[in-house]
C-alpha positions in Angstrom: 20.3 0.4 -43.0 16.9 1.8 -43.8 15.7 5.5 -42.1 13.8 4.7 -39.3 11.7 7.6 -37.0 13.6 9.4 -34.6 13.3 7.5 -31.3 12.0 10.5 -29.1 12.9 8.9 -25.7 10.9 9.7 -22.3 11.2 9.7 -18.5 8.8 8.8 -16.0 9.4 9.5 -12.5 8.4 10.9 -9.3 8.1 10.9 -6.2 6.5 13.3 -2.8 7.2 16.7 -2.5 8.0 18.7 0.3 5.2 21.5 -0.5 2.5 22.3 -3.4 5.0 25.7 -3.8 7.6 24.3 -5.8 9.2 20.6 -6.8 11.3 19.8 -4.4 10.9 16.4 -3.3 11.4 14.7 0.2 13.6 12.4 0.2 15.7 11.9 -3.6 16.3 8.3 -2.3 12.8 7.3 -2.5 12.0 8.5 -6.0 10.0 6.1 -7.8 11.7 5.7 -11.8 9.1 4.7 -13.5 11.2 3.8 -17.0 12.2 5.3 -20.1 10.0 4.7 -23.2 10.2 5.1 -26.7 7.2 7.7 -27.3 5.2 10.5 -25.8 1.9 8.2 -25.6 3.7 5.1 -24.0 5.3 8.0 -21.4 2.1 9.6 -21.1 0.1 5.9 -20.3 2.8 5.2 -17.4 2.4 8.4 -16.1 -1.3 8.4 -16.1 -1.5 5.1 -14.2 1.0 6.0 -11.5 -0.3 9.3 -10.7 -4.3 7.6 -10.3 -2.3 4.5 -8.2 -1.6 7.8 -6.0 -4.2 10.1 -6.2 -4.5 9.3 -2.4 -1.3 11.5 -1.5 -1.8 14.6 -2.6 2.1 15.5 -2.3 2.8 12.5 -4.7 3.6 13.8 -8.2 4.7 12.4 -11.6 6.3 13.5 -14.1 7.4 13.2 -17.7 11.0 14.3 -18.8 11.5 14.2 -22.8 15.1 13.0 -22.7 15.2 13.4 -26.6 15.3 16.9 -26.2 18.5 17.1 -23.5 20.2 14.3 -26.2 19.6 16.5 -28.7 18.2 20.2 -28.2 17.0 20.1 -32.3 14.2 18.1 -31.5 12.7 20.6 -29.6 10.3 21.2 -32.3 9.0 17.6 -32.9 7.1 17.9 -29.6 5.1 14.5 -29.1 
């Protein structure tokens, strides 16, 4: 099997929070999981358009979680 690139694996997600202080969110039932995708730029373009679908709410938030690195700590250092 040839090398192929590391598959660098990204969550989107989010969902209202109860205050601008910290994250916390509402209610954990209503999260909104966005996907997983294979890059930084394809997480990056999801996130993008659900945070402007919400810019309304200004409790709303999205986020990105780089999976990759809680698979496998060592790829800490191959950031995007």
């Amino acid at each position: 099997m040839p090398d192929q690139a590391a598959q660098l694996l990204h969550l989107v997600f989010g969902g209202e929070l109860d205050s601008f202080e910290n994250i916390q969110f509402k209610d954990v039932e209503k999260l909104d999981i966005v996907g997983i995708f294979p890059s930084y730029n394809a997480a990056y373009a999801a996130w993008r358009a659900k945070a402007q679908q919400t810019v309304d709410n200004a409790q709303m938030r999205y986020f990105i979680v780089h999976m990759h690195r809680l698979l496998d700590p060592s790829t800490e250092a191959h950031s995007h």
